[in-house]
Backbone as XML, in Angstrom:
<?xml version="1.0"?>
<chain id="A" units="angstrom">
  <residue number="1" name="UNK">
    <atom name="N" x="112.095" y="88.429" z="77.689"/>
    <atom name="CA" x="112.644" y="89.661" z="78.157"/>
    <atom name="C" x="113.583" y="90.259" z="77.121"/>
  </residue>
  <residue number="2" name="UNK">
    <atom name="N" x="113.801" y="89.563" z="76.305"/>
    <atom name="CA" x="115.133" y="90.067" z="75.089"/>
    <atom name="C" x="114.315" y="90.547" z="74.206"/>
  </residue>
  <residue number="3" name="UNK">
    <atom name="N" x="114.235" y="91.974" z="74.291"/>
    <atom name="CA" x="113.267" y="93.064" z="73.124"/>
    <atom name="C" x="114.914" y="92.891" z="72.101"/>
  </residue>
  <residue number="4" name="UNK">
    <atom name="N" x="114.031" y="93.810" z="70.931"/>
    <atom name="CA" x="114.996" y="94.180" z="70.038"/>
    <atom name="C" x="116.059" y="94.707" z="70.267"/>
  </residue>
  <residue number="5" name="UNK">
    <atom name="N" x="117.545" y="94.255" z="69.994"/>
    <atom name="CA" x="119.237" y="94.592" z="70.680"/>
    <atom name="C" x="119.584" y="94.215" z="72.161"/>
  </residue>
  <residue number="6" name="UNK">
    <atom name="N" x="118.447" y="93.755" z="72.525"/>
    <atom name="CA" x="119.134" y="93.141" z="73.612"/>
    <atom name="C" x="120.045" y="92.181" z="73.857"/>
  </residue>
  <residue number="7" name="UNK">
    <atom name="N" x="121.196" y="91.769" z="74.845"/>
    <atom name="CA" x="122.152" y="91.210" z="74.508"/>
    <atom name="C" x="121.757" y="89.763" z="75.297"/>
  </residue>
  <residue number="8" name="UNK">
    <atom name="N" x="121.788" y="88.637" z="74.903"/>
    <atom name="CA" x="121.143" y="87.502" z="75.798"/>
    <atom name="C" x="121.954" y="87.198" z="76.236"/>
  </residue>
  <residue number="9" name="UNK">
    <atom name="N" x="122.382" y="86.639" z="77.361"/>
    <atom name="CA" x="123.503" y="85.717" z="78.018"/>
    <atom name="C" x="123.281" y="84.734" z="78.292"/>
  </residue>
  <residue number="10" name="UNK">
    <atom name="N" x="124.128" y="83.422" z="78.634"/>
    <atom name="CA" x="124.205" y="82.246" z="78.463"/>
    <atom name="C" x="123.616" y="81.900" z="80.077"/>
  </residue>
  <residue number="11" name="UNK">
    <atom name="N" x="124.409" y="82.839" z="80.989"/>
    <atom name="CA" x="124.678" y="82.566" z="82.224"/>
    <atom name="C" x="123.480" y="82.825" z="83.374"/>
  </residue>
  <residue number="12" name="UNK">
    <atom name="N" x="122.645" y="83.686" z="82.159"/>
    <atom name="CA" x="121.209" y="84.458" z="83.171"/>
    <atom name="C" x="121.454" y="85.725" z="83.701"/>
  </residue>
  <residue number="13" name="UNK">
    <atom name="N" x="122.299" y="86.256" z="83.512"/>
    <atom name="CA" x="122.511" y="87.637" z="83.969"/>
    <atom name="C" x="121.301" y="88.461" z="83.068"/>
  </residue>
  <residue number="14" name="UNK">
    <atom name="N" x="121.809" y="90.137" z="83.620"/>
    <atom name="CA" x="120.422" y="90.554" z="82.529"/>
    <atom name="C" x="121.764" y="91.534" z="82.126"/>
  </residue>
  <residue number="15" name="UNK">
    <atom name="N" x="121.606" y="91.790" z="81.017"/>
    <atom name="CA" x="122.485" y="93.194" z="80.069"/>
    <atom name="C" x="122.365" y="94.286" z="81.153"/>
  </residue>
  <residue number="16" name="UNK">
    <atom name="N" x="122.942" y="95.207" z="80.426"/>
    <atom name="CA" x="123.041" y="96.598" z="81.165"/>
    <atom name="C" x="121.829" y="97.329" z="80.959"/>
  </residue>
  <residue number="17" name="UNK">
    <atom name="N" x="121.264" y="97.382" z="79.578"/>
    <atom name="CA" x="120.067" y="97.797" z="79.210"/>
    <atom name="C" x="119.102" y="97.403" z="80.228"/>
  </residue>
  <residue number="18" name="UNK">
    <atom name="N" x="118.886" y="96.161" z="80.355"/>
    <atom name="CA" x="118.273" y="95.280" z="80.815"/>
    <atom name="C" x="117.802" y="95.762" z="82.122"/>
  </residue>
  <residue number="19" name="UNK">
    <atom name="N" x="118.863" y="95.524" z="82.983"/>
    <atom name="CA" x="119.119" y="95.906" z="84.850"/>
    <atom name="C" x="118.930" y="97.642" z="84.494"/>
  </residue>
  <residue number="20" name="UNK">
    <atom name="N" x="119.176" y="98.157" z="83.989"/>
    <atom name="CA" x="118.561" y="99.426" z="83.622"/>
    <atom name="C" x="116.950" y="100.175" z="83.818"/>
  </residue>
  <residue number="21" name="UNK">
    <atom name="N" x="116.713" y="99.066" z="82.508"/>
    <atom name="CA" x="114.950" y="98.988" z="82.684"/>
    <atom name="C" x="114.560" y="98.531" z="83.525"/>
  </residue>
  <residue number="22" name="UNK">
    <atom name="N" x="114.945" y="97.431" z="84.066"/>
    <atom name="CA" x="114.119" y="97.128" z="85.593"/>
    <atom name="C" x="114.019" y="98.097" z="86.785"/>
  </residue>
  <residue number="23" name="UNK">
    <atom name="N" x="115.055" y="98.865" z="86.891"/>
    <atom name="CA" x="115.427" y="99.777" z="87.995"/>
    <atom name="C" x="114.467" y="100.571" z="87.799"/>
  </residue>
  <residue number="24" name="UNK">
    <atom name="N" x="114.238" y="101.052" z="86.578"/>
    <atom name="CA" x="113.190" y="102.289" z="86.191"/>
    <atom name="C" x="112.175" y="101.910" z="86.548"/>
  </residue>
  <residue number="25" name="UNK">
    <atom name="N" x="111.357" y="100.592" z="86.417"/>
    <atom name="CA" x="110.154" y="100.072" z="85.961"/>
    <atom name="C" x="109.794" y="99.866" z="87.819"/>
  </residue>
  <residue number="26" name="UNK">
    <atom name="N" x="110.983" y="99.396" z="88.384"/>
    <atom name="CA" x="110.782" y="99.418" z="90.247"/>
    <atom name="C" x="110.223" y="101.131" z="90.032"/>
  </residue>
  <residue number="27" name="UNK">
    <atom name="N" x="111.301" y="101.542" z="89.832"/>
    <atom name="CA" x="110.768" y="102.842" z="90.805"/>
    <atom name="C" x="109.666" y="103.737" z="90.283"/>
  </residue>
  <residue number="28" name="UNK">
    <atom name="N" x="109.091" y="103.219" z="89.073"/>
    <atom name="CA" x="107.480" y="103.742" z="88.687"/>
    <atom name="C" x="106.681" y="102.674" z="89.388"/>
  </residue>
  <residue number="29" name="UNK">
    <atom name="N" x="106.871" y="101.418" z="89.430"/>
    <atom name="CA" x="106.384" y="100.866" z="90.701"/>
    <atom name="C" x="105.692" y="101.591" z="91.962"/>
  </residue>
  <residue number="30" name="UNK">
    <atom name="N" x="106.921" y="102.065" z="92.859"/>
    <atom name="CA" x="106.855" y="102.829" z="93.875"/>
    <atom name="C" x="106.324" y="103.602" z="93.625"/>
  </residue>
  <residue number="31" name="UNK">
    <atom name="N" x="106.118" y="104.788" z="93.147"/>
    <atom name="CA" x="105.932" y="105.754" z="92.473"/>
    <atom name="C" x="104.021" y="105.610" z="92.604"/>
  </residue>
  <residue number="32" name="UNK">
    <atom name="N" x="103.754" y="104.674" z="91.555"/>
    <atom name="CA" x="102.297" y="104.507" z="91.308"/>
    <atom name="C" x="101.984" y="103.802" z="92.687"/>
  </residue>
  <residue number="33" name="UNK">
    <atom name="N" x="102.374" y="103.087" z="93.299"/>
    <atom name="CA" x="101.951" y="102.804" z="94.445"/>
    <atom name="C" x="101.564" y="103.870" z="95.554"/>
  </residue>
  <residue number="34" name="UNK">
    <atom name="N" x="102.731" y="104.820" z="95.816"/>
    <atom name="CA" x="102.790" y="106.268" z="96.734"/>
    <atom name="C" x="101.269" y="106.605" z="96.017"/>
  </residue>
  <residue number="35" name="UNK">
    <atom name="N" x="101.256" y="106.725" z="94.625"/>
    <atom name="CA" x="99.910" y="107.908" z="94.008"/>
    <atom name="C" x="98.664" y="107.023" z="94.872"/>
  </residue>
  <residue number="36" name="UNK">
    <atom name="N" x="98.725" y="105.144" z="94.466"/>
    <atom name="CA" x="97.631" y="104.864" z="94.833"/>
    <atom name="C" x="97.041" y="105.188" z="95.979"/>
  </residue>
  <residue number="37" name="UNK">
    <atom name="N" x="97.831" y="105.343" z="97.109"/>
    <atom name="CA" x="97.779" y="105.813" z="98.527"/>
    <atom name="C" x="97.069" y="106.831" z="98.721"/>
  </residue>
  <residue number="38" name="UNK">
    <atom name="N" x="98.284" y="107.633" z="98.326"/>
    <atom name="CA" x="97.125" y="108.969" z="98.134"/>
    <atom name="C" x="95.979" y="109.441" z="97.933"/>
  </residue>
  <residue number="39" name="UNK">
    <atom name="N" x="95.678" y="108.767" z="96.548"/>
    <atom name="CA" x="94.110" y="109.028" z="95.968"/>
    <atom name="C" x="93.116" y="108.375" z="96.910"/>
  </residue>
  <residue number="40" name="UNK">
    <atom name="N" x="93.338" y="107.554" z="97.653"/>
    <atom name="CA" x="92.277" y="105.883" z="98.339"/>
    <atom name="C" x="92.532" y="107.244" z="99.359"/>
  </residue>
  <residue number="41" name="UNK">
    <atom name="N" x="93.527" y="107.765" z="99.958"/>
    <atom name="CA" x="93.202" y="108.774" z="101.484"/>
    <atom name="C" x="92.493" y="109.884" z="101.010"/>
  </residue>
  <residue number="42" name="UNK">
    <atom name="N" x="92.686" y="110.564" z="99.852"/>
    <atom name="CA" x="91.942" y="112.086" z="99.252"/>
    <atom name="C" x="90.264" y="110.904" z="99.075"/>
  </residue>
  <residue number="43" name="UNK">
    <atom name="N" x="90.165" y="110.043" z="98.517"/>
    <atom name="CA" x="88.880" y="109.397" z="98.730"/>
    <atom name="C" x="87.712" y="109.039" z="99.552"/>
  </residue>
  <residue number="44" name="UNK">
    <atom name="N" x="89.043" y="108.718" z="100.994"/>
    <atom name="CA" x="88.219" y="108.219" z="102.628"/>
    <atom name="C" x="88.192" y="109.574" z="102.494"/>
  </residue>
  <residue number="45" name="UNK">
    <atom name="N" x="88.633" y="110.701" z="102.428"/>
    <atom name="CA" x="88.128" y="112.450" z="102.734"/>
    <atom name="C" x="87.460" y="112.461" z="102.071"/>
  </residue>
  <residue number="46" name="UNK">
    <atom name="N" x="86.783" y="112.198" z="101.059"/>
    <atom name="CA" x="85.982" y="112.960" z="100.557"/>
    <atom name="C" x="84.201" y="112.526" z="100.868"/>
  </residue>
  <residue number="47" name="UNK">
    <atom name="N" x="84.680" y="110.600" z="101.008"/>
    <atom name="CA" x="83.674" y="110.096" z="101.695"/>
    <atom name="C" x="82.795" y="110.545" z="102.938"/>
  </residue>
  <residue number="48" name="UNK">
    <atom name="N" x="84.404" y="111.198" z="103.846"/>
    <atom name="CA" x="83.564" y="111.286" z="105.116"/>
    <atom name="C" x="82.831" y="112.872" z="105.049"/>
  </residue>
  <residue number="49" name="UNK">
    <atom name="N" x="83.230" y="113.725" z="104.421"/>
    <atom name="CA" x="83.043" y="114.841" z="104.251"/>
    <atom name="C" x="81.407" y="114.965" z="103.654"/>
  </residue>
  <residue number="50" name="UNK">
    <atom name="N" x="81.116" y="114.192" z="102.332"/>
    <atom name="CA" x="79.468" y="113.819" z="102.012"/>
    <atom name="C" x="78.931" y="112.984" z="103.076"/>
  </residue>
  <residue number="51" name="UNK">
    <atom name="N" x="79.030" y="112.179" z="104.125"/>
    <atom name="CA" x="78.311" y="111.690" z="105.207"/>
    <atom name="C" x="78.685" y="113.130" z="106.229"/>
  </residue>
  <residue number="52" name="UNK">
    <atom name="N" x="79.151" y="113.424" z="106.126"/>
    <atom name="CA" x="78.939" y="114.502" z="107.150"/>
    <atom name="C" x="78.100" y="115.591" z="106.173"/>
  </residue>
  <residue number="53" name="UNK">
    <atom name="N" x="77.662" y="116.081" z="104.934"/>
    <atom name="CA" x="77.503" y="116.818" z="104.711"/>
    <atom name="C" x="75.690" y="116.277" z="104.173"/>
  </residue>
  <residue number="54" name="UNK">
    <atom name="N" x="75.750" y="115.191" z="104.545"/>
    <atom name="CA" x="74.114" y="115.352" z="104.107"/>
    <atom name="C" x="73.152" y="114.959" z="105.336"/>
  </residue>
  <residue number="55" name="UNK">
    <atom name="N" x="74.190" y="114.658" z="106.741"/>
    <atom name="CA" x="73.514" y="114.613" z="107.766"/>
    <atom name="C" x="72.813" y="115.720" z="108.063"/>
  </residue>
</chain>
């Protein structure tokens, strides 16, 4: 986890940088998760829409 300037600690904590980037990296997490949702529901629509549309 110690990229270039990162500060290592003895104790296991993470730097400021550190707890920084993680926070970010959660909330693109979330983020891409919300999108995956989305797209898989715009998908079941679009599915049901061609079974309905070639009946």
């Amino acid at each position: 986890m110690a990229g270039a300037g990162a500060e290592v600690r003895r104790d296991g904590t993470l730097a400021e940088v550190e707890r920084e980037e993680l926070a970010r990296m959660r909330r693109e997490s979330v983020e891409k998760s919300r999108r995956i949702k989305e797209l898989e529901m715009e998908r079941d629509v679009f599915k049901r829409a061609m079974a309905f549309w070639v009946k």
